[in-house]
N, C-alpha and C positions, 0 to 999 in steps of 0.2 A: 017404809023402812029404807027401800035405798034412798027414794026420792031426801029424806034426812041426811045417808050418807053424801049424795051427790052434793047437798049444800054447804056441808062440813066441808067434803075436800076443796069446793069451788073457792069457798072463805078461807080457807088452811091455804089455795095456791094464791088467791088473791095476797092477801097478806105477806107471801114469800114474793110475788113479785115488786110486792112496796118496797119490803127489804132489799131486793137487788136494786134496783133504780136508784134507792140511798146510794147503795156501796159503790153503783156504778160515776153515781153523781160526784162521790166523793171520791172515786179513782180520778176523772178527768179533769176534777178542781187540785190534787197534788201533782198531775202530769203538767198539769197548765204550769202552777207555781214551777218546778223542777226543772221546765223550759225556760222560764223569763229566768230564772235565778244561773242559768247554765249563759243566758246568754250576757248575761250581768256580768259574769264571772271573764267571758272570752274577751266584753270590752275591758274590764278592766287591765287584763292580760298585754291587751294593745297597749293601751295610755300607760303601761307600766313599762312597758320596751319603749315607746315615742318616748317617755320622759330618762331611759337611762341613757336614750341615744342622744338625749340636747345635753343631758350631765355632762355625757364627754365628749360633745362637741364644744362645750364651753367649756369643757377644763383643755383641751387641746387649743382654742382660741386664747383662753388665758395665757399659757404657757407660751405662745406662737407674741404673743405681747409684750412679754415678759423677758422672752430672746430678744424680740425686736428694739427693747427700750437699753435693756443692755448692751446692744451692739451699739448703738445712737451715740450711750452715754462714755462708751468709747473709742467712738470716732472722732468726739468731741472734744476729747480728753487730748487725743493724739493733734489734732487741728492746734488748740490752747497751746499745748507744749511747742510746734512745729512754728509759732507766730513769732516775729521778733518782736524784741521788747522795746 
């Protein structure tokens, strides 16, 4: 009689520890995922500031071009005019 119950519970804990080792298997495979996706997430973070900071370093070199082509096209202006004919 116990000797039956002792195999019963032995089989009933066996079994509950299969079931944890699943659940634990399956904690540490969404912690894994949860970490590479966190770290996905902070590079993309970077490359999304590196690329607003070349946006506006190229829209300030645009601009810096754009002064400098204007000032040219009326230096040039005034030279033309200042020439005798």
């Amino acid at each position: 009689m116990y000797d039956t119950l002792l195999l019963q519970l032995e089989s009933g804990m066996s079994r509950l520890e299969t079931e944890v080792k699943k659940w634990q298997d399956e904690i540490l495979s969404n912690e894994t995922k949860l970490h590479t996706l966190a770290q996905k997430s902070a590079l993309m973070d970077v490359w999304q500031r590196r690329a607003e900071a070349e946006l506006k370093v190229g829209q300030q070199l645009q601009y810096s071009m754009a002064t400098n082509f204007s000032n040219l096209f009326h230096l040039l202006s005034a030279l033309r005019e200042s020439e005798p004919v």
